[in-house]
C-alpha positions in Angstrom: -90.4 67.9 -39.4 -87.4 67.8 -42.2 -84.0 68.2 -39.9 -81.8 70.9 -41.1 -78.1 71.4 -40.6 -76.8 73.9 -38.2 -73.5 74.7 -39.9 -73.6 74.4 -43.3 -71.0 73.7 -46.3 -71.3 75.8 -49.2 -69.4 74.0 -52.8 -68.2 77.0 -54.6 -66.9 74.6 -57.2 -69.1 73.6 -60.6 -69.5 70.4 -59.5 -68.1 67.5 -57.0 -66.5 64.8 -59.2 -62.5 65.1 -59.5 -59.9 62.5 -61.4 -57.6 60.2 -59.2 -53.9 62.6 -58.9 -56.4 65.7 -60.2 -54.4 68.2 -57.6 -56.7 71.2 -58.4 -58.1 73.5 -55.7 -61.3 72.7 -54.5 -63.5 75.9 -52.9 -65.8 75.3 -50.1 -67.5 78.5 -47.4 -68.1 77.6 -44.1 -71.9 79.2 -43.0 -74.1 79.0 -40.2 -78.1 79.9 -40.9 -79.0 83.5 -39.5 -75.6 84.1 -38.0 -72.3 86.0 -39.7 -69.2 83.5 -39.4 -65.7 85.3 -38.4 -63.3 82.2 -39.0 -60.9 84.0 -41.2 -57.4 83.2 -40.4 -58.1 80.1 -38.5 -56.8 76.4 -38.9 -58.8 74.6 -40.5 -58.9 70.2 -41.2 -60.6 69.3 -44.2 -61.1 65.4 -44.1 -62.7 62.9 -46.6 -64.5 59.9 -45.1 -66.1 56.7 -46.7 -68.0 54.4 -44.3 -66.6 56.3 -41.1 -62.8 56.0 -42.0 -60.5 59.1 -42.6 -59.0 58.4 -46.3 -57.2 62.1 -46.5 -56.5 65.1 -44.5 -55.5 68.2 -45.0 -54.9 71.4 -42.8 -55.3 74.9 -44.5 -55.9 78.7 -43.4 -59.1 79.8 -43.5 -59.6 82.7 -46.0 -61.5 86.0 -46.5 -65.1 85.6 -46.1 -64.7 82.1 -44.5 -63.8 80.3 -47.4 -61.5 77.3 -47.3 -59.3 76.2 -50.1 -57.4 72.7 -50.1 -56.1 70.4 -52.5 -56.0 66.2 -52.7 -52.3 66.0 -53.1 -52.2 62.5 -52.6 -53.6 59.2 -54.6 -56.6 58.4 -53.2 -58.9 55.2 -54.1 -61.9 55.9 -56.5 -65.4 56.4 -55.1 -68.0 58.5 -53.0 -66.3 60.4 -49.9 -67.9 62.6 -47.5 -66.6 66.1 -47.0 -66.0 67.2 -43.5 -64.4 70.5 -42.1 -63.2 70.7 -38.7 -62.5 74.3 -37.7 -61.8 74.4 -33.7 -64.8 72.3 -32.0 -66.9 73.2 -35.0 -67.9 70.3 -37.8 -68.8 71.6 -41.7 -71.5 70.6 -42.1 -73.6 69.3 -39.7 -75.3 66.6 -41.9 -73.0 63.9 -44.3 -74.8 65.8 -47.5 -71.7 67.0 -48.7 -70.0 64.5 -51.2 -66.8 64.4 -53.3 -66.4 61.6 -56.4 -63.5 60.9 -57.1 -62.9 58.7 -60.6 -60.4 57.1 -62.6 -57.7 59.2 -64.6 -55.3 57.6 -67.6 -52.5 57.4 -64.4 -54.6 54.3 -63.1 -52.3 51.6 -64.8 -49.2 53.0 -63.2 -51.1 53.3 -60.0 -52.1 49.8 -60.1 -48.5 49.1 -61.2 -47.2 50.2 -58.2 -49.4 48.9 -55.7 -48.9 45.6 -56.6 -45.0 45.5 -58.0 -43.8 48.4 -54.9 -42.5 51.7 -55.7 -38.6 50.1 -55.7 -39.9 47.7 -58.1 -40.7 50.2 -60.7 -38.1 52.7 -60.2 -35.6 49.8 -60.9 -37.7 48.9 -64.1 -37.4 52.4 -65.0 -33.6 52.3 -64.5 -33.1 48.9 -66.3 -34.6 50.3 -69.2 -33.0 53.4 -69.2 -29.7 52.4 -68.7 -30.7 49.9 -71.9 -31.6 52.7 -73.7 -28.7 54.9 -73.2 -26.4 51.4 -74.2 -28.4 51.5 -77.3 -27.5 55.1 -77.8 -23.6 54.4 -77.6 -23.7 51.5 -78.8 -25.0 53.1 -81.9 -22.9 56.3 -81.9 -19.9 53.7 -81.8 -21.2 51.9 -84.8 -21.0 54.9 -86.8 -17.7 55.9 -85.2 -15.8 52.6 -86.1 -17.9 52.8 -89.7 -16.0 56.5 -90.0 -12.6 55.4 -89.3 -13.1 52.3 -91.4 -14.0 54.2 -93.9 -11.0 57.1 -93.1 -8.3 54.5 -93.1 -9.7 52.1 -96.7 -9.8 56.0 -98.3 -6.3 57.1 -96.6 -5.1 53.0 -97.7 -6.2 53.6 -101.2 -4.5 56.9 -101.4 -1.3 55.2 -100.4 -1.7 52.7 -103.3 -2.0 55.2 -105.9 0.4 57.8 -104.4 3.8 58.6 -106.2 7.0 59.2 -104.0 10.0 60.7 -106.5 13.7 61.9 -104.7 15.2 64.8 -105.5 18.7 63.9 -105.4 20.2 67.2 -106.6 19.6 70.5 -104.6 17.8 72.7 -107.4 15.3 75.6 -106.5 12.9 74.7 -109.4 12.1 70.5 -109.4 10.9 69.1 -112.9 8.8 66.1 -111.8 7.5 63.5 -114.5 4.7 61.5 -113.4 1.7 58.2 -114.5 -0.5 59.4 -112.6 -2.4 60.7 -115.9 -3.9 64.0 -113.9 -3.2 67.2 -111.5 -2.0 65.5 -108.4 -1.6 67.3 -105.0 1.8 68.0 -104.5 3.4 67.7 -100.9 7.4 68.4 -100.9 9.7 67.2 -98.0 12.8 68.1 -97.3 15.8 65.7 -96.2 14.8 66.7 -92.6 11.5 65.6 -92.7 9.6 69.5 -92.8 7.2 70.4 -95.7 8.0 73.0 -98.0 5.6 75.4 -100.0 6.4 75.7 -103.3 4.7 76.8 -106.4 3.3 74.0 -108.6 3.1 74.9 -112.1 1.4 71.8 -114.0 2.9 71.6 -118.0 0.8 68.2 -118.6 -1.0 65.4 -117.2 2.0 64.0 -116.8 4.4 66.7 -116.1 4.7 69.3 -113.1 7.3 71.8 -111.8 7.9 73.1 -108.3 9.5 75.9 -107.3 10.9 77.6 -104.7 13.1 80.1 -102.9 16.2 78.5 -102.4 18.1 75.2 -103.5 17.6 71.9 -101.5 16.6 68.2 -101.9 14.1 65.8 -100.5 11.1 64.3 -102.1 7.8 64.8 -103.9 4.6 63.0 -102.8 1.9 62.6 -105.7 -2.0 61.9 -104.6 -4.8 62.1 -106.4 
């Protein structure tokens, strides 16, 4: 005579195979043959089992229409498991018929990483080579840095070379200033008390500007290119 189970485990999922760190819900209803089930809002323990050893756990509600939902929110190894669920002093199912695979994913080599280095092991790996790649960062924003003010200073150095610097000895409100700069250079006026002055620069030649302004004073004329 072919035994059947008393209490029975219904998979309400499309299939029982699931990826190592796969955290999806998995469906199951709890049944019994000829009899209606009221188990809704109990405690239930959902355990998987290889070879008569608990490998996970989980307590969850039971749901509408005595369906239990749970999740495997923890790595487990790769293989064949056997589905139980205990709801008060009653075992889904009664037989060991009810299997869950669980397989490799692509976060295997981490896995393996960290069982044999140790979670402190790779979360110092992790820092070294952040902290490396943030000194790479600044190390190379500094580069460009130093590259910009070397650059700045040979421009503002070259500038100097070819600047002019003629004194205005006599206080005049229109300056005449004659120049071998062969060009329009910027004109910056200072006064004898070191402020800049705003004139208006009125170039007669490549060679010859005036300046003028609203009243009489002295100082001296900067020429750049």
């Amino acid at each position: 005579m072919r035994q059947r189970p008393i209490l029975t485990l219904e998979n309400l999922n499309f299939g029982n195979q699931l990826k190592q760190s796969d955290q999806s819900m998995l469906r199951f209803k709890l049944a019994r043959e000829g009899e209606r089930l009221r188990l809704d809002g109990k405690r239930a323990t959902c355990f998987l089992l290889k070879c008569g050893e608990i490998y996970y756990a989980q307590t969850v509600e039971v749901k509408e229409d005595n369906v239990v939902e749970f999740n495997i929110n923890t790595d487990v190894e790769t293989g064949e498991y056997t589905l139980e669920v205990v709801v008060g002093k009653q075992y889904f199912p009664s037989d060991h018929e009810v299997k869950l695979t669980i397989v490799h994913s692509s976060n295997r080599p981490l896995l393996a990483e960290i069982e044999y280095y140790g979670v402190e092991a790779i979360k110092q790996d992790v820092l070294k080579s952040t902290l490396k790649n943030i000194s790479d960062e600044v190390e190379k924003h500094v580069s460009g840095i130093n590259d910009t003010v070397r650059t700045t200073v040979e421009e503002y150095l070259k500038e100097l070379q070819t600047a002019r610097v003629i004194q205005q000895q006599v206080p005049l409100a229109e300056w005449e200033i004659t120049h071998d700069l062969g060009g329009y250079p910027v004109v910056t006026v200072i006064d004898n008390n070191g402020f800049e002055v705003v004139g208006d620069v009125n170039y007669i030649s490549k060679s010859k500007l005036t300046v003028t302004f609203n009243s009489e004073f002295s100082g001296k004329v900067i020429l750049t290119n």
